[in-house]
N, C-alpha and C positions, 0 to 999 in steps of 0.2 A: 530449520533454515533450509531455503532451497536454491536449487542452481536459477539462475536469470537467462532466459533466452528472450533474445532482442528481435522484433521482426521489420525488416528495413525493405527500401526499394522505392525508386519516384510513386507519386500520386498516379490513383486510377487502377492499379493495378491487382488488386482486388486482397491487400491488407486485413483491413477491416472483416472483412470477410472472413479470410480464414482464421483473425483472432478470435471472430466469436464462435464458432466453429471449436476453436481450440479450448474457450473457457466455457464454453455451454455447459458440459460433462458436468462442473463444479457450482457453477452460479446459480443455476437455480439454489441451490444450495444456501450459499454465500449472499445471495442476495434478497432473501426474504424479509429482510429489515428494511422496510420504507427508508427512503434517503441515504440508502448507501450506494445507489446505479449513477456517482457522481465522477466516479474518476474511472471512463470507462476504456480508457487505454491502457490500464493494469487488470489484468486476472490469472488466477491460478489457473492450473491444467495439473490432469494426470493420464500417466499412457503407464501400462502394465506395471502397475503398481508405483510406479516410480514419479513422484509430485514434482513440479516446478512452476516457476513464474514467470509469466508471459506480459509482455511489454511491445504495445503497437507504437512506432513511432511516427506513424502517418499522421493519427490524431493529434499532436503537437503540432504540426505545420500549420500557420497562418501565415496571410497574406498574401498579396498577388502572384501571379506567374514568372515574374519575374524575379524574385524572390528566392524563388523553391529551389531552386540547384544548390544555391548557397548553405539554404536552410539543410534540406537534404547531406548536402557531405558532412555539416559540423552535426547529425544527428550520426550518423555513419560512425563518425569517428569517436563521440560518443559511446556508443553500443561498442564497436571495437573495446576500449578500455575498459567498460562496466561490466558486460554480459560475458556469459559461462559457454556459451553456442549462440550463433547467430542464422537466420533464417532469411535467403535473400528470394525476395519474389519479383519473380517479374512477366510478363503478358505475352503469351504466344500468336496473339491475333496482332499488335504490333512489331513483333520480333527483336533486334537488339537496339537499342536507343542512345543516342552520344550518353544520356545519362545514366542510364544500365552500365553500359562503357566502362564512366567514369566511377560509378558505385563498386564496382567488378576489380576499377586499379588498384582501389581504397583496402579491400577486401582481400587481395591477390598477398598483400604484406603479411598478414597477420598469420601465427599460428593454431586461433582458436579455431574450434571446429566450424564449416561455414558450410550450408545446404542449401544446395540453389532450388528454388520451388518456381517450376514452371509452368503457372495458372493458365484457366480459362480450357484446358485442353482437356473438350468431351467429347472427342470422335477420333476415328484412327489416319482421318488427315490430318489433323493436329499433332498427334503424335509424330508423325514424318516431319512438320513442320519445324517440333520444338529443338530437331537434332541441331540446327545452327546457333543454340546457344550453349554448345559446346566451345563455339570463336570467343568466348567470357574468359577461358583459362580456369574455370574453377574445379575440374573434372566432372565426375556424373551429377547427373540432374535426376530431379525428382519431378515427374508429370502429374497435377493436381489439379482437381474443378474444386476450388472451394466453396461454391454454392451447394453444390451437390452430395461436397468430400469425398469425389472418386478420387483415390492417390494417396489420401492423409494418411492413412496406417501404415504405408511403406516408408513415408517421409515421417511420423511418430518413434516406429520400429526404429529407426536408423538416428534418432536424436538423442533418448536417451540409452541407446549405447554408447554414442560420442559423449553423452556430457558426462564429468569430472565427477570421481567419486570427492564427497565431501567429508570433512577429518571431523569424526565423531570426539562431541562436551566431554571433556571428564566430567569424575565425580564433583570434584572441588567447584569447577565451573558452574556445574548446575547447581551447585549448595545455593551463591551468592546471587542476588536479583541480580539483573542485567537492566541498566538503563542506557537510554541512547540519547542525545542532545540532536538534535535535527530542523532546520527549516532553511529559505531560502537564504541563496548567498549573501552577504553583509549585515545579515540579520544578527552577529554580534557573538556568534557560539564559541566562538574562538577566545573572545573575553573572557567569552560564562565561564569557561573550562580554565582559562588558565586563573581566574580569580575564584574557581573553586578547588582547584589543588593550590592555589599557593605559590605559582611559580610561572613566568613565562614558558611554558613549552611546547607551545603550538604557534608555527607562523605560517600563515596562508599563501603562498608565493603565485604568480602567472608564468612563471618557467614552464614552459611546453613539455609533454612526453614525461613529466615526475608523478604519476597518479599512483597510489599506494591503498593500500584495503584500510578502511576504518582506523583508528589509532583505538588498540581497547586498555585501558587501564582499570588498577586496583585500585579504588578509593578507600581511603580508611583514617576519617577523623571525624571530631566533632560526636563520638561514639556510631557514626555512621559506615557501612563496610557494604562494596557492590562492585560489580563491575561497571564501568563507563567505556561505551563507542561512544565516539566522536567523528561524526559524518567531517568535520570542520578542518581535521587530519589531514582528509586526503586533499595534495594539490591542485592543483585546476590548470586544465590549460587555457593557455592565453587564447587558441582559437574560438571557445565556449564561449559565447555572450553571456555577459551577468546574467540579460532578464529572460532566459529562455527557461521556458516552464519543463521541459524536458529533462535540463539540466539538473532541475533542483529534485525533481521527482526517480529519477533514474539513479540518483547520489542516494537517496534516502532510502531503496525498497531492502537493499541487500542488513543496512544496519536495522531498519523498521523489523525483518520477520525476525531477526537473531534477537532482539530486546523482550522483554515483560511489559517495561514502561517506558512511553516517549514524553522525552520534555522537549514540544516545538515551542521554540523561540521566535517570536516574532516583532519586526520592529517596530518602536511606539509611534514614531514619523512616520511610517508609510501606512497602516493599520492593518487590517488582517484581510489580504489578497488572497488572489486566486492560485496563486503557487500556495500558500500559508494552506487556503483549503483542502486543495487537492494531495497534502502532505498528511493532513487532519485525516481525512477519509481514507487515507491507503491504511495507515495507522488502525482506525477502524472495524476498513473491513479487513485486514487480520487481529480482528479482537487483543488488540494489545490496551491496557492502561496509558491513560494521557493524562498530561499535566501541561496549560499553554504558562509559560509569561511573555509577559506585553515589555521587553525589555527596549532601554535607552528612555525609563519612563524618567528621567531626569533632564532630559534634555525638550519636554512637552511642557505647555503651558496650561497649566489647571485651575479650575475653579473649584467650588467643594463638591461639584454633578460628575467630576470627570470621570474617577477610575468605574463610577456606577455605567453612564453612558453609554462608556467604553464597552463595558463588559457586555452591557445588554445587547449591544448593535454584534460582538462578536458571538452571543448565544443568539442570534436573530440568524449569523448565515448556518448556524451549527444543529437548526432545528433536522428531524425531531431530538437529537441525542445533545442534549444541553445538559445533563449533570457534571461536565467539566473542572474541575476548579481552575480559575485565571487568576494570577498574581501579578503584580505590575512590580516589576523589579531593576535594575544597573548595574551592569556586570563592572563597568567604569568605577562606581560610588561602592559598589556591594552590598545595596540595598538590598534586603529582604533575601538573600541568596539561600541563609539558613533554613527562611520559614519555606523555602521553595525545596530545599533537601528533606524536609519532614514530610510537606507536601506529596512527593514520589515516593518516600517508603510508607507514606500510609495509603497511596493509591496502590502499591505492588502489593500488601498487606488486604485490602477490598478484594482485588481477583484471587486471591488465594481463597478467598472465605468461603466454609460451607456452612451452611443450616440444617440445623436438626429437622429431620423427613417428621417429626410428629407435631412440632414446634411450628415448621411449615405451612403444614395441613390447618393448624387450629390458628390460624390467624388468616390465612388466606380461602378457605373455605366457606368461614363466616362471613367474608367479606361478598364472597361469590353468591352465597346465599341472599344478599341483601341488596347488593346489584347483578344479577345473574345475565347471560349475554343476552342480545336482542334475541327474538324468535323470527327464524325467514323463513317465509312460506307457509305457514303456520306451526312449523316444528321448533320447536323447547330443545335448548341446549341443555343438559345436565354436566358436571363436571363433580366428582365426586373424591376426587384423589389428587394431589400434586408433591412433585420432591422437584428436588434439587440432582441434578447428573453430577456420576463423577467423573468431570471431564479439568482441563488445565485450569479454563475459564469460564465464569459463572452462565451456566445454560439450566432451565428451568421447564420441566414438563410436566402437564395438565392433562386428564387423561377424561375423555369426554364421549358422550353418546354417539355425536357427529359431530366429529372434530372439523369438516369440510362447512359449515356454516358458520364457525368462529370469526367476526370480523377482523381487519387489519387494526382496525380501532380498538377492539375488546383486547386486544394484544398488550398496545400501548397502555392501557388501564392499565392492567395487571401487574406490567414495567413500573410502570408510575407509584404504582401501590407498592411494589416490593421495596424501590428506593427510596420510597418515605418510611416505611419502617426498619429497615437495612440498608447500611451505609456502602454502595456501591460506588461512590460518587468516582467519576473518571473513569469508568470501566463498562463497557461495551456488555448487553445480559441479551442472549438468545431465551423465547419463550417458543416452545414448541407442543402445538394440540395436537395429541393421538389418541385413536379410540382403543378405549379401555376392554 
């Protein structure tokens, strides 16, 4: 689990930038799996050993200019309650703006750590210039070119010292899988939970200012025993609009890394949106286990094509990573809620799994043998070896002549091959070619 820093400040002033800057280190990394560059306002970072999660809130803001101020403080206020340390940027070639200002009043409240990063400044008249946003009240400034990353290791150095040491899993904790229930607001999680313990004990209130970390319980029936977060717990303020795509994604990152496996719930009336995906994918790309249901499927009108349809058009936005399982379930009726508890401990159960390295070899060798990778350039790929890493989640390496001509496509093969003959289904598989 890692700390959340939030990076805020009006449009323009060169955000973006310094998040990719901050996730670069990681993403190449992170991002070698086609189709995971979808939700590019979240990414890890790490500075001197010490990892955390980075969240641009620029990339959320839609709509016109006149707009944005609005949009802007309810993002603000947001990051205020979610995030671990906050990162305020703002632009030295315009100096301080009624909205800086107003970002700065916002900010001025709070006790969490707050680092004013003051971009654009690549010369030593800039430096002179950026002393007057010191008139902010937030004390010292950090002077950064984010293009360039002159600045960013002082303003790194000095972040994670501020951020919060975080209270280390017991044992017990780590015994039990950890499942999370997550997706967008109304989408019904609050049912799910209280009709899978048995009891009303979650109510979702719009009382302002009550925001609370995850609700995590012990589950234990039905012979089934886990812990459950429950993103659904925490209140909501009434200033958060329902449909802001910020909201739903910023509520999910903290319960998403502390899980094994995410059950997004999604609703059957609205179908599988752009919040639903972008919860999909952060899921993802921190290799966790998923399980969707298409909940309030009682309240839908079906023929006998429907749940098939359904499914298809939601593995249509989930390409390439479609081994999913989807159930269509009612937290209301408590249809199917069982087969949807089986469902998560055999998806937690898939990312545990190892394979026997010899077992391995003589199934996927032969295979390799009989479809071997293209030749580019006129060079032959050989691969002569492969196992399974002992890592948390299933990663898989190949150990080849020239590993640098292995297509992105010969990747996906191999992926495809593994899951038809090893049941991975819901679980995220890193393949990785290195020369032997």
């Amino acid at each position: 689990m890692n700390n959340i820093v939030a990076i805020v400040g009006r449009p323009n002033v060169g955000k973006s930038t310094f998040f990719n800057r901050l996730i670069k280190r990681r993403e190449a990394i992170v991002d070698s799996v086609s189709g995971v560059t979808r939700d590019r306002n979240y990414g890890k970072s790490e500075w001197n050993g010490k990892e955390f999660s980075v969240i641009d809130t620029g990339g959320y803001i839609k709509g016109s200019d006149d707009i944005f101020e609005g949009e802007i403080r309810r993002q603000v206020e947001l990051a205020i309650d979610e995030a671990d340390a906050i990162i305020f940027v703002v632009d030295v070639e315009e100096g301080i703006t009624p909205m800086d200002a107003e970002v700065a009043k916002l900010l001025r409240k709070v006790t969490k750590p707050i680092l004013l990063a003051v971009n654009k400044v690549d010369n030593a008249m800039r430096e002179k210039d950026a002393v007057e946003f010191y008139n902010l009240g937030l004390g010292d400034y950090f002077t950064i070119a984010s293009i360039s990353g002159s600045g960013t290791g002082e303003l790194l150095d000095k972040l994670v010292e501020v951020l919060p040491e975080l209270p280390e899993t017991t044992e017990e904790e780590e015994a039990l899988p950890r499942f999370c229930v997550v997706g967008r607001p109304n989408a019904g999680k609050s049912s799910f939970i209280n009709a899978l313990i048995g009891e009303d004990r979650f109510v979702v209130t719009d009382i302002a200012g009550t925001t609370r970390d995850a609700i995590d319980t012990k589950y234990n029936r039905f012979g089934f025993e886990f812990n459950l977060d429950d993103t659904a717990g925490i209140r909501r303020k009434a200033k958060v609009k329902e449909d802001l795509e910020f909201y739903s994604v910023m509520r999910s990152v903290r319960a998403i890394e502390h899980s094994d496996v995410i059950i997004l719930l999604i609703d059957a009336t609205r179908g599988f949106e752009g919040q639903d995906q972008s919860i999909f994918w952060l899921a993802e790309k921190n290799r966790k286990g998923i399980v969707i249901l298409v909940n309030k499927w009682d309240l839908v009108e079906k023929d006998t094509m429907s749940t098939r349809d359904y499914e298809n058009k939601i593995k249509e936005e989930l390409k390439p990573f479609t081994d999913v399982p989807i159930l269509f379930v009612s937290a209301l009726t408590k249809q199917r809620l069982l087969k949807a508890l089986e469902t998560t401990v055999k998806v937690f159960e898939n990312r545990k799994q190892r394979i026997q390295t010899s077992k391995f070899n003589d199934f996927m060798l032969k295979l390799i043998e009989a479809y071997p990778p293209p030749a580019v350039k006129g060079k032959y790929v050989k691969i002569k070896y492969c196992m399974q890493l002992p890592t948390p989640t299933p990663q898989f390496v190949f150990f080849a002549n020239l590993p640098q001509y292995v297509q992105e496509a010969y990747k996906r093969f191999l992926e495809n091959k593994i899951r038809e003959n090893w049941d991975f289904s819901g679980v995220p598989i890193d393949i990785y070619i290195r020369e032997k």
